[in-house]
N, C-alpha and C positions, 0 to 999 in steps of 0.2 A: 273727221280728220281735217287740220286746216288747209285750206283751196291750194296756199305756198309752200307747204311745210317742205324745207329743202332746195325750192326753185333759189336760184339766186336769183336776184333782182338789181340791177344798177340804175341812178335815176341821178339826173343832173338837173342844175338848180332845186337842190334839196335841201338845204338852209331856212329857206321861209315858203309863204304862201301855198301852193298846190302840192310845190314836191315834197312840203315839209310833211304836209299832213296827209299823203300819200304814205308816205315810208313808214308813219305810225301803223296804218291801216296794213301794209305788206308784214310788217312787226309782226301786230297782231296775232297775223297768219304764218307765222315763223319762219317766215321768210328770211336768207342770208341776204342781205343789201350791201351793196358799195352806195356809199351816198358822195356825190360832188358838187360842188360849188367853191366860190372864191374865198369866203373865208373860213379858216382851218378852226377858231376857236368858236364860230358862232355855228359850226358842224358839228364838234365834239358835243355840243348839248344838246344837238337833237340826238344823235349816236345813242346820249345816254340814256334818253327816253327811251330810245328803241330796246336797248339791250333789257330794261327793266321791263317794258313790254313781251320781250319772250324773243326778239328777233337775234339773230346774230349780225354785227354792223361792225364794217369797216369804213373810213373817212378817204375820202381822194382829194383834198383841194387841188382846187385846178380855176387856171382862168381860159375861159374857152376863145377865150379871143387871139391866144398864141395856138394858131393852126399847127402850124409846125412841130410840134414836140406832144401831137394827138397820137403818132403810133408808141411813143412810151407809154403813155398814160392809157392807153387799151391794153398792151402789155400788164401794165402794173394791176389793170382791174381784173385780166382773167389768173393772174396770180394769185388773189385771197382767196376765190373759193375753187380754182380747176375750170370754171365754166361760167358763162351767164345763160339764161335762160332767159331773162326780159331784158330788156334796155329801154328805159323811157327817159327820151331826148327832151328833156321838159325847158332848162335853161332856156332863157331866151333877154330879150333888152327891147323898150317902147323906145315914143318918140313923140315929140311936142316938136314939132316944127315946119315952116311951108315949104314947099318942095326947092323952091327956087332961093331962099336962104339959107338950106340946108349945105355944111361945107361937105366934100366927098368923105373927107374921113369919118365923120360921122355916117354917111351910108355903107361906108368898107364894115367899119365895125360892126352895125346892127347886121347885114350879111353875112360876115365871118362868126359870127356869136349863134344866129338865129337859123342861119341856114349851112353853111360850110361845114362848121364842125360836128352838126348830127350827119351830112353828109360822110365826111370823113371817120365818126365813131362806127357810123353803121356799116362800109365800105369794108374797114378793117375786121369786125365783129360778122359779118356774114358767112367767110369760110369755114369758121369755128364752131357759129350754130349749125351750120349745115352739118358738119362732123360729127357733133354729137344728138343730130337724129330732127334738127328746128331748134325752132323758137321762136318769139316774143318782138316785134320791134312797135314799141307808141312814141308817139312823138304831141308833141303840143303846138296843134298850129293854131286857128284863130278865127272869129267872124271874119276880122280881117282878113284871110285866108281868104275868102268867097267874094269881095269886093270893096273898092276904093275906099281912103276915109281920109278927111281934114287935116293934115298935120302930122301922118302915117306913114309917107310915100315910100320911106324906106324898110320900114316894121312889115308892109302890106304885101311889098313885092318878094320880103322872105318870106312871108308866110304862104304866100300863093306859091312860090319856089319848092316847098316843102310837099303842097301835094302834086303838084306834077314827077318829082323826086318819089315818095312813098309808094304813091300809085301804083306807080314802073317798076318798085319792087314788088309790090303786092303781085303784079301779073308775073312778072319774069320768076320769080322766085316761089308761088306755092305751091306748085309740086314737090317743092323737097321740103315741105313742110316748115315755110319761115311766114307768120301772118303780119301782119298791117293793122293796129290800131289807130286812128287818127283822132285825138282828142282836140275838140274845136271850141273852148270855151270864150264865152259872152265876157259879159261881166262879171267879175268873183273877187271877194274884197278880200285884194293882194297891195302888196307895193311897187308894183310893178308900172305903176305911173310915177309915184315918185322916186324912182329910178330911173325913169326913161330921159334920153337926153334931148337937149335944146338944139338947136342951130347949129353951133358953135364946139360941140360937145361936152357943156356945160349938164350937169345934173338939174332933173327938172323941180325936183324935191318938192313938188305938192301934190296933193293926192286931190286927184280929181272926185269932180262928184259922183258920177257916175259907177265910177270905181266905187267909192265909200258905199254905195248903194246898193252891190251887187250880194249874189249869197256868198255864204261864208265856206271859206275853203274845202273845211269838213263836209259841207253837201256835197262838195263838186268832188272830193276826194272817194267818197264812196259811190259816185256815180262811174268817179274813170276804173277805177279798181275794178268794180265788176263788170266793167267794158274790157277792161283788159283781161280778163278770169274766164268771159264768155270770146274772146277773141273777136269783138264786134267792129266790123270793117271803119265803124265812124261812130262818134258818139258826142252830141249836143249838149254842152253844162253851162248853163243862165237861168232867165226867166224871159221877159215881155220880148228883149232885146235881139231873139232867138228867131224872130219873126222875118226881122231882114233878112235869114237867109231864104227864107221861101217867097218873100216879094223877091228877091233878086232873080230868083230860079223860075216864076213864073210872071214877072211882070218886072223885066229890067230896066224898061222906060222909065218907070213908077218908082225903080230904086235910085235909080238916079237923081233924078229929083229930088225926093228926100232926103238923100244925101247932101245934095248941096245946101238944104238948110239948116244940116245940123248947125247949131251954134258947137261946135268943136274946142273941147279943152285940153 
């Protein structure tokens, strides 16, 4: 039997990169999906994969950056199937710029995008799963997530937001059966640098090296999948890059310093 067959599944930023090739793999496993992201026509064609993959899929565009109008849009998503069962807060927005040039609005937005509005999807969606007996919440935070980086100040500090945020549900809430995935990916060759914005709130629109360099989505896809199947409280998807987190955890003097000589793009 497949691992989803019937779960519903919602996943934001599902358009490209991680969530894209997530939702195949939920497909697969016939899983009913709400898929979200900003645009409505470059969703429709993942949708379609899915449905020919075996999934059932409905489209939510949405730009997560309008907080305000997030308890319609939870509304709307436990309307297509009666229930969710996962929620994986994947959407998220980078950042190419130094802290001290960066304008506020661009730190409001990567906050509001990367950390508020999983705040607010999950807020709303937790009385629901509790009702129908748990559930699923993963979210996509980050190395960044564990410590500082060049050019990040604003990407870093949501992501480090996100697990002091999940944590605090993971504790307050597993008794009633609600779990905590926390997917912390390295580098994964997404376009998620050339999306991330400048200074100014300008588009960065190059893809970094490092980024080009990373595995390709499909590994990292089947790796959060069955993190999210086996409900694994945290789960690691890179390569070498993977390392910082354990210099940081055991030798934070050590990370620091290498930090500051990344050449940062």
């Amino acid at each position: 039997m497949p691992r989803f067959e019937n779960k519903t599944v919602w996943i934001t930023g599902a358009s490209s990169g991680i969530g894209e090739a997530c939702a195949y793999i939920f497909a697969q496993e016939k899983a009913n999906l709400i898929l979200t992201a900003r645009k409505a026509d470059v969703l429709s064609k993942v949708q379609k994969k899915c449905t020919e993959l075996g999934g059932k899929c409905e489209i939510l565009p949405y730009n997560l950056a309008d907080i305000d109008e997030i308890p319609e849009l939870v509304r709307t998503a436990l309307n297509f199937f009666g229930k969710i069962d996962i929620i994986y807060n994947n959407a998220g927005i980078s950042q190419r710029a130094l802290t001290g040039d960066t304008i506020f609005e661009v730190d409001k937005k990567i906050m509001d995008v990367n950390f508020f509005a999983p705040v607010a999807i999950t807020k709303l969606l937790l009385p629901e799963m509790i009702k129908n007996g748990g559930g699923t919440i993963a979210v996509t935070t980050s190395i960044s997530g564990r410590f500082g980086f060049p050019l990040r100040s604003a990407y870093c500090s949501s992501k480090h937001a996100l697990y002091g945020f999940f944590e605090t549900v993971h504790a307050e809430y597993y008794d009633k059966n609600i779990r905590v995935v926390l997917v912390c990916p390295g580098r994964v060759k997404t376009n998620i640098s050339f999306y991330a914005l400048e200074h100014d709130g300008k588009q960065h629109s190059k893809m970094d090296d490092g980024q080009a360099g990373g595995i390709s989505t499909e590994k990292a896809a089947k790796k959060i999948v069955n993190a999210i199947y086996k409900q694994k409280q945290e789960i690691l998807v890179g390569s070498k890059e993977l390392l910082m987190v354990y210099i940081k955890r055991f030798w934070p003097n050590l990370s620091r310093r290498l930090v500051r000589k990344i050449k940062a793009t």
